[in-house]
C-alpha positions in Angstrom: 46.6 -11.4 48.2 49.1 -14.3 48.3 49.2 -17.6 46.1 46.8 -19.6 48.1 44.1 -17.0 48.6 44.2 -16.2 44.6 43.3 -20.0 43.9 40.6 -20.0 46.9 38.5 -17.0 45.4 39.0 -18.2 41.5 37.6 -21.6 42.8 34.8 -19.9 44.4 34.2 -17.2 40.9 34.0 -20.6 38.9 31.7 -22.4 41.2 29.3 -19.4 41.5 29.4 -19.1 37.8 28.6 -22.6 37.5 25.6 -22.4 39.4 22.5 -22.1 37.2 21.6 -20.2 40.9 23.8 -17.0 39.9 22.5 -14.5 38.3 24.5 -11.4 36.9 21.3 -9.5 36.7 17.8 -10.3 36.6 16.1 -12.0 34.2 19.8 -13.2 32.7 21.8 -16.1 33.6 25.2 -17.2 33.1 26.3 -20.0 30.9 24.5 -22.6 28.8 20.5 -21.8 30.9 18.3 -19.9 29.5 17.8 -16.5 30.1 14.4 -15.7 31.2 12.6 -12.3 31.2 10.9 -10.4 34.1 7.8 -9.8 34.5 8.8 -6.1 34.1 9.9 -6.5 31.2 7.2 -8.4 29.8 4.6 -5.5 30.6 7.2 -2.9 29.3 6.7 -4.8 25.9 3.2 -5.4 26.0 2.4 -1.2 26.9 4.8 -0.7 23.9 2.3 -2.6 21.1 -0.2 -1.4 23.2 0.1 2.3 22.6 2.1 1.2 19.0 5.6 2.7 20.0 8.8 1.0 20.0 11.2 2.6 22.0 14.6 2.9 21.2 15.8 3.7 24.9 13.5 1.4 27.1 14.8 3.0 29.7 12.5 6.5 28.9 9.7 4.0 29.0 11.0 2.3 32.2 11.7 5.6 33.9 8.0 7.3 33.0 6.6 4.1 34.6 8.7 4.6 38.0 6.8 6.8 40.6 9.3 9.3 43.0 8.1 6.7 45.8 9.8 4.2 44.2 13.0 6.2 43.0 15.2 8.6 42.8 15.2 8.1 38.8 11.6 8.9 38.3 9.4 10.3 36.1 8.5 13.6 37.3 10.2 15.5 34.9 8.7 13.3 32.1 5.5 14.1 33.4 6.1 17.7 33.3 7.3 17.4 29.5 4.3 15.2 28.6 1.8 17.0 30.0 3.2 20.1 27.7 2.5 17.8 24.8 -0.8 16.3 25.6 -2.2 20.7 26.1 -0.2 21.6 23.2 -1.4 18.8 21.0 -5.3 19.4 21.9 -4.4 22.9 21.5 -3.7 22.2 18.0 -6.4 19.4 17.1 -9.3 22.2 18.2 -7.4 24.9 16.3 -7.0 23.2 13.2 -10.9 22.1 13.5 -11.7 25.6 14.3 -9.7 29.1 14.6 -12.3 30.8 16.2 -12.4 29.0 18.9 -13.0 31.1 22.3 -10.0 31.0 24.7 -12.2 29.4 27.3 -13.5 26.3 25.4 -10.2 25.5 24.2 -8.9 25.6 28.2 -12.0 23.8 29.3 -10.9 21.0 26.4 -7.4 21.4 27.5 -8.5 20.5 31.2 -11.0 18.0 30.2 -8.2 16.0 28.6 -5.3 16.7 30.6 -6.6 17.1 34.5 -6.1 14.2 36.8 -10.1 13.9 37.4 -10.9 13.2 33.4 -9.8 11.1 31.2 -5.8 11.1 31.7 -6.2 8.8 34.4 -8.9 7.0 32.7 -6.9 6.4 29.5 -4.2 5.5 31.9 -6.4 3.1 33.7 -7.5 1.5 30.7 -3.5 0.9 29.3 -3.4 -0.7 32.8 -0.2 1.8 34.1 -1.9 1.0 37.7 -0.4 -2.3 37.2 2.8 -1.7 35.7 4.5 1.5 37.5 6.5 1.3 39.9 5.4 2.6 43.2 7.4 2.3 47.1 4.9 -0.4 49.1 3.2 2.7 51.0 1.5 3.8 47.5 -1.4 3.4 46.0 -0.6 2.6 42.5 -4.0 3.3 41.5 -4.4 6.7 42.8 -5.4 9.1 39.9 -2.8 11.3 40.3 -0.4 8.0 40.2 -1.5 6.8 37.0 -1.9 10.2 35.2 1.5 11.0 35.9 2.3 7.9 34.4 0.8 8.1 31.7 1.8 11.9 30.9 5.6 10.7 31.6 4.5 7.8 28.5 4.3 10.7 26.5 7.3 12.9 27.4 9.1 9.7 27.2 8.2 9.0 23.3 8.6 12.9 22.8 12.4 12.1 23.7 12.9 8.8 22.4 11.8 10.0 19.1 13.2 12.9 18.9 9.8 14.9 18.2 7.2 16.4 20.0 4.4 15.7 17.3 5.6 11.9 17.1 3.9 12.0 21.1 1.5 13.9 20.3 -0.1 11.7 17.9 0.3 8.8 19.9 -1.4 10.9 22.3 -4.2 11.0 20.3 -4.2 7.6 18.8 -5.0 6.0 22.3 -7.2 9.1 23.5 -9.4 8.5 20.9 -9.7 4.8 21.0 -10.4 5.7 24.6 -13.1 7.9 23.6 -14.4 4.6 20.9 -14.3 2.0 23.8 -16.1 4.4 26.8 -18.9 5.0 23.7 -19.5 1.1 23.2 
């Protein structure tokens, strides 16, 4: 690049970072303007005192609301890890309560809490996920299966973040049974 060219694309780089137009990435400008936060964002923070977690790494949270429609970064494998969490935790919760329990009522509570068709897509529903995860513009972001994989990833998501299983777990439980309180009412 000779002399004259060198000037010309400096002067353009110092215009464009002028311009309270630019943007280096959303939801942050550059110079004296205010940055201002997405939407995204915004909903990321209020599912976080929602379900009374702080992440750490928001991008666990950002990643177990992001459908495989919507990217290649998704949260299937959160789902996977979270769903392990939610069966384990009941697991425990009706053990604890009672060590006799038959094989087949403790699967029959593991499915009542964990399937698509019960209550993880309800207690999903009721966090709102159906508004917040991001799905391709073919997908129904309210589709149970949708929002219970969301909601599952939430939990493999913390399970990371933290560091701990039981940390998720008890989360888990926390919003499942002010689920359980608000359904009652």
């Amino acid at each position: 690049m000779d002399r004259r060219h060198a000037v010309i694309f400096v002067l353009m780089m110092v215009t464009l970072t002028s311009s309270s137009a630019f943007q280096i990435h959303p939801g942050y400008q550059i110079g004296n303007h205010k940055s201002t936060i997405s939407p995204f964002s915004t909903a990321l923070q209020t599912l976080q005192k929602q379900i009374n977690y702080t992440f750490h790494s928001i991008d666990l949270l950002r990643r177990a609301v992001t459908h495989a429609s919507f990217s290649e970064e998704n949260n299937r494998a959160l789902s996977i890890l979270g769903t392990s969490i939610i069966e384990t935790s009941v697991s425990s919760r009706y053990l604890l309560d009672d060590i006799d329990i038959s094989s087949k009522i403790l699967n029959s509570k593991i499915a009542e809490v964990s399937s698509v068709e019960s209550s993880c897509a309800v207690d999903g529903m009721r966090l709102a996920l159906h508004k917040i995860i991001r799905v391709s513009h073919k997908t129904n972001s309210t589709a149970p299966a949708i929002v219970c994989g969301a909601f599952r990833a939430m939990f493999g998501a913390i399970a990371l973040d933290s560091g701990r299983s039981d940390d998720a777990g008890n989360v888990f439980w926390n919003l499942h049974t002010r689920t359980i309180q608000i359904a009652a009412l």
